[in-house]
C-alpha positions, -999 to +999 in steps of 0.1 A: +268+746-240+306+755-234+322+742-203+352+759-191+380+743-170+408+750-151+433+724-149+458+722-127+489+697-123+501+708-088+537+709-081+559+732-058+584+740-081+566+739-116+524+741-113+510+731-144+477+752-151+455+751-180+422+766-193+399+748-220+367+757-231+354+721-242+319+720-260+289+693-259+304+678-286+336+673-270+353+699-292+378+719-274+397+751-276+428+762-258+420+798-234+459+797-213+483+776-207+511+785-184+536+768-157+536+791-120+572+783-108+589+787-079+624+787-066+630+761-045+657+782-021+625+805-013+610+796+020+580+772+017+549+795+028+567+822+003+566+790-027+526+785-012+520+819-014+532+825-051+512+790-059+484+804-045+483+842-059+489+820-095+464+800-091+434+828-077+441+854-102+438+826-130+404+819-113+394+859-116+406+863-149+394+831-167+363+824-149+362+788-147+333+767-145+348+739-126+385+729-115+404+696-125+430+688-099+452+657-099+451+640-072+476+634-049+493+598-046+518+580-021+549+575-041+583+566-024+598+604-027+578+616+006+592+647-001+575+652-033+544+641-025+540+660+007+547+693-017+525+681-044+499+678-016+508+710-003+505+729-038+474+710-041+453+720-006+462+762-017+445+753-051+416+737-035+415+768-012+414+795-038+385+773-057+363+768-031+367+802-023+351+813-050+324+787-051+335+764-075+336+728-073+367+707-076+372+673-096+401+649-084+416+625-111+437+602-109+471+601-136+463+568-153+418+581-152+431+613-172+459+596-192+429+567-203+404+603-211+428+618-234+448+587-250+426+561-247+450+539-226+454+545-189+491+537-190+501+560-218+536+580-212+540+617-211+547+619-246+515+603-255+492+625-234+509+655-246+506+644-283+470+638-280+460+672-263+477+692-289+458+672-316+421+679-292+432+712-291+444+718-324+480+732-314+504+733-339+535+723-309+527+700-280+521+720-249+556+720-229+568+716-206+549+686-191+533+702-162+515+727-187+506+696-207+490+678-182+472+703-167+455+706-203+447+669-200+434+674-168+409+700-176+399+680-209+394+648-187+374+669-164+349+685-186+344+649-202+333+630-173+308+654-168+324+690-160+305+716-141+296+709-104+308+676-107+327+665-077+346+630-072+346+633-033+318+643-015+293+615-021+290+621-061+293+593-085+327+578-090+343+566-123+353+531-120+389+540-121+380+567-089+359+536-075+396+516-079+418+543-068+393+549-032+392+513-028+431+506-031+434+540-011+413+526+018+431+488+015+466+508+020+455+523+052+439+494+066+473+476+059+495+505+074+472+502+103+470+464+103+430+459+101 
């Protein structure tokens, strides 16, 4: 049985996004690869917009299975994080809208998937999906790179109509990152 996954890095400027077809025996193949950019002088809904119209006609023309999304962590650039969680809620729009179910993983769940080590730099992550893959160059730039990862990730923790928020079964790194995520807003809201 082939599984096939679209992964997607979000990001307003640069969107990682990345289709694997990934077998039972954990072979994979590479289908696309591509970064959707956007300028960041355009008006935001326009940057949304362009995410979005990226994102849904990779869904129509690929036909995923199942969509690997990174999810979204509190870092000190609000900035970038309310983007990243911007880019992210349009490409959880345009898969539910089509029915298919979306994974959330963490950076260090997919960087410990692909390397082996949940603390493993870019470099790293990028060198081992070119060797699962079988690519000659590693996928640049990084966005496009750990989209791959994030589809590959995906389709190994159990791919199609998985979903990691909704009541299905949690990794333990998910498990970790819900339970420091729920600890973080009990402190901010001092309970």
């Amino acid at each position: 049985m082939t599984i096939r996954v679209l992964g997607i890095d979000p990001g307003l400027t640069r969107c990682g996004v990345g289709v694997v077809d990934v077998q039972a025996s954990r072979s994979a193949k590479l289908v696309h690869v591509s970064v959707i950019r956007t300028a960041i002088d355009m008006p935001l809904e326009q940057r949304l917009l362009a995410i979005g119209t990226g994102i849904a006609d990779l869904l129509d023309e690929f036909q995923p299975s199942a969509v690997a999304l990174e999810r979204v962590f509190a870092q000190h650039n609000v900035r970038t994080v309310m983007g990243t969680a911007q880019a992210s809620g349009v490409a959880m729009h345009a898969a539910a809208a089509r029915g298919l179910a979306v994974g959330l993983h963490t950076p260090s769940e997919v960087k410990a998937a692909v390397t082996g080590y949940g603390a493993a730099d870019k470099k790293q992550v990028a060198t081992m999906v070119a060797r699962v893959l079988g690519l000659d160059e590693l996928p640049t730039p990084a966005d496009a790179s750990d989209a791959l990862a994030l589809a590959l990730c995906h389709a190994w923790r159990g791919g199609i109509g998985t979903r990691v928020t909704g009541g299905a079964a949690l990794t333990p790194a998910q498990e970790a990152w819900r339970k420091a995520e729920k600890s973080a807003v009990a402190r901010r809201l001092g309970t």
